[in-house]
N, C-alpha and C positions, 0 to 999 in steps of 0.2 A: 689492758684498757688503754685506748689512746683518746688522749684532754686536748682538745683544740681548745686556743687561749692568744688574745690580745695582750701586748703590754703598751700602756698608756704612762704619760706622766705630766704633773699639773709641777708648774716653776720648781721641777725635780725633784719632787714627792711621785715616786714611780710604784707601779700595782700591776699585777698579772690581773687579768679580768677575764671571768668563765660565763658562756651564756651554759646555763645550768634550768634554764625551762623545762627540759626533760625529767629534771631531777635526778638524775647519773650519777653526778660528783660524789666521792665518797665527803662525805663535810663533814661527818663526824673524824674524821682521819686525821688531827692534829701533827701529827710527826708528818705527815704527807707536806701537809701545808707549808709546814715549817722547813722541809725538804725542798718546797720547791720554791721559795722566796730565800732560800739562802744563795749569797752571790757568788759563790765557790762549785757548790754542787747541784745548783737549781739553775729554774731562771733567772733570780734574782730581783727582791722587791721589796719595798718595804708593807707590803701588805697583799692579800689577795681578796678578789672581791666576786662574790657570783649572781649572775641575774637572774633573780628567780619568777616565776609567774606567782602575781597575784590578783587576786578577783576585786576588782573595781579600780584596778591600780594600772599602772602601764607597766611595772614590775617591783619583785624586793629587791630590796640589796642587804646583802649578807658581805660582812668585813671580818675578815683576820688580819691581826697584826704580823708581824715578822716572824714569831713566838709561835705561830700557830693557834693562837688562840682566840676565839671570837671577843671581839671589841666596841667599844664605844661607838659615837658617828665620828667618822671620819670626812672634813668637809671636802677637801682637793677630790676626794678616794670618790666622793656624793658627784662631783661634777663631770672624776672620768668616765664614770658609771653612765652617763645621761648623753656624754659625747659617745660612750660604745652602744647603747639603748638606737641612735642617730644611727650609728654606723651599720647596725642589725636590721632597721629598718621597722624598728619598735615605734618609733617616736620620728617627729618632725622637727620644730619648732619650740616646743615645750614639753614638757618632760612630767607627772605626778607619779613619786613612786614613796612606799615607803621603807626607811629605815629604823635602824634600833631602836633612835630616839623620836619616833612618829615619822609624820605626812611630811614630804619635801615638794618643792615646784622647782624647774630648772628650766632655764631659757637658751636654747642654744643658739648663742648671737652666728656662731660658724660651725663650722665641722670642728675648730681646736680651740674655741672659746665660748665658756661656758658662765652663767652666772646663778647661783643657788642660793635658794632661800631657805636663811636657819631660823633655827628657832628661836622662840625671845629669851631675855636675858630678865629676867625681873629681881634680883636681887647679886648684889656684889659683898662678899667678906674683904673687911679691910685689915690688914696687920701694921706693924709696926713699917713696914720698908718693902711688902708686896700686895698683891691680889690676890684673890681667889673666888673662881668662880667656873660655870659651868656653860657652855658651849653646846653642848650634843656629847661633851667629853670635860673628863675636869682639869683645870686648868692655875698655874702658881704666873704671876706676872709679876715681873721685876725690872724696874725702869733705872739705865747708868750713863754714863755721859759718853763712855763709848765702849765698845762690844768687840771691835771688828777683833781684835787680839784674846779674846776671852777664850780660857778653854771652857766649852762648854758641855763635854763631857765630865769631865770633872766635875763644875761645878753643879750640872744639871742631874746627876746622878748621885751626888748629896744629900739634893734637896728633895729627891725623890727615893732616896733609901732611909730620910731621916725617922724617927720617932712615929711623928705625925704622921707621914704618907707612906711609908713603907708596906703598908698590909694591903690595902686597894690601889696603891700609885698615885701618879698626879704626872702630870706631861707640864715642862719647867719652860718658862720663858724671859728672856732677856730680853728687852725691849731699850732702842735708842732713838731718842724723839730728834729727829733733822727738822726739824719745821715745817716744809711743806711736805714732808713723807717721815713714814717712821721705820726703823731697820728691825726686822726680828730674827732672833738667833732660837730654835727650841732645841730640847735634849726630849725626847716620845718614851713614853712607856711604850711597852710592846717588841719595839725596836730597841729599845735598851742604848740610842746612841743621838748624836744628834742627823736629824735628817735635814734635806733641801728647803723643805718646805713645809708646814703644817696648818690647815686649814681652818680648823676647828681654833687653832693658836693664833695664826692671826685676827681672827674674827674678838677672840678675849684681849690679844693687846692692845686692836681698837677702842673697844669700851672702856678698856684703862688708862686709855688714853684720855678719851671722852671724859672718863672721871677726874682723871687729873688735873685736866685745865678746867673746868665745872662747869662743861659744856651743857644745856640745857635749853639750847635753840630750837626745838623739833626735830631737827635732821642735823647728822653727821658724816661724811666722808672723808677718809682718810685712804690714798695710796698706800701701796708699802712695802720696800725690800724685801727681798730675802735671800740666802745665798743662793736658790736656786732660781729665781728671776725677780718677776711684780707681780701683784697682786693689789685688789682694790676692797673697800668692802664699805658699805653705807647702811646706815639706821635710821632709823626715827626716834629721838630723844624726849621721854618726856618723867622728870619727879624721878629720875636714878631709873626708869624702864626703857629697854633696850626692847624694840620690837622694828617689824620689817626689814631685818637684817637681812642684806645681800654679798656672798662674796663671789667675785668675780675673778677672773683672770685665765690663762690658756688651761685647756685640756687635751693633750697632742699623742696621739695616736704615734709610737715607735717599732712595732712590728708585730708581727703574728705569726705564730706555729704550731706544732705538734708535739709534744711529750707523750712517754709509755708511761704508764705509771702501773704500779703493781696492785 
């Protein structure tokens, strides 16, 4: 069987992408998946994503991790999906599709910028020295004066094998407040490593951010690093509810081929 398949990637959060309307793809095939987002003997990605037809929708979207294994929302993963949707001739201008975690809306400001609307946030766990909280994915947030020398496989792979998250995971965040933007560093489940970017991650170190300074104005926006570019994301603030969450930033289309697959 031959896969034609996009690779896309959101501030270097990179995904193979399958239009899969026919419903062809073997998806139950986990070793497959995991085969072909490995960067050695695959294409190489940190996730695969396929666009499925649904009825009243403009499509699903279906996420696997690195692992092979179907995943949480993936927010970069939710915008490159809406920019390949654009590129297929799915979609125009805006985007409704659904994913794992419900109904999405995506605005595509261009062909490689895109801006997605997540879900709300209505409740946040506080610890002693992080966050916790839920995105479309679950999420540990941890704010330090500076990051950029952090290993963050180490430390993120700690906190994500610890006691507490070891059995379902948690996807770890480092977060460094610069003032007018904040820097994030994540370690992903799934991927097992830290990646460029994570979308679902930044969208949670926003609101912990939000919480930390006890912001409570209606709306927030915050910019924000990452090692694999910028990203943006804004809310509406109100009594600790985190609702009309948008994250923003490129969606860039990198090539397109053909694979055999067995």
């Amino acid at each position: 069987m031959e896969v034609n398949f996009c690779k896309y990637e959101g501030a270097g959060n990179d995904f193979i992408l399958v239009d899969n309307r026919k419903l062809d793809f073997p998806s139950t095939d986990h070793d497959l998946i995991k085969h072909l987002c490995d960067r050695r003997f695959g294409i190489g990605a940190d996730g695969l994503m396929l666009l499925q037809p649904l009825e009243d929708f403009d499509f699903n979207m279906l996420y696997y991790n690195a692992d092979g294994k179907e995943s949480s929302m993936c927010g970069n993963g939710g915008r490159c999906i809406a920019a390949f949707a654009g590129r297929l001739g799915i979609t125009r201008e805006k985007a409704r599709f659904m994913a794992v975690d419900g109904e999405h809306m995506a605005e595509l400001v261009s062909s490689d910028y895109v801006k997605l609307n997540m879900k709300d946030v209505t409740s946040v766990e506080t610890g002693p020295d992080y966050y916790l909280l839920n995105t479309g994915s679950p999420h540990y947030v941890a704010f330090f004066s500076s990051i950029s020398a952090m290993d963050v496989f180490t430390e993120g792979r700690n906190i994500r094998y610890n006691g507490k998250f070891r059995e379902n995971g948690i996807n770890v965040n480092f977060v460094e407040d610069r003032g007018d933007h904040i820097f994030v560093r994540t370690y992903e489940r799934g991927v097992e490593n830290e990646t460029l970017a994570c979308g679902t991650g930044v969208v949670a170190a926003v609101i912990c951010s939000a919480l930390k300074k006890k912001h409570d104005k209606n709306s927030y926006t915050m910019p924000v690093k990452v090692p694999g570019g910028s990203l943006k994301v804004s809310c509406s603030v109100h009594e600790g509810r985190f609702t009309n969450i948008w994250l923003e930033g490129p969606a860039t289309f990198v090539f397109e081929g053909k694979i055999k697959i067995k």
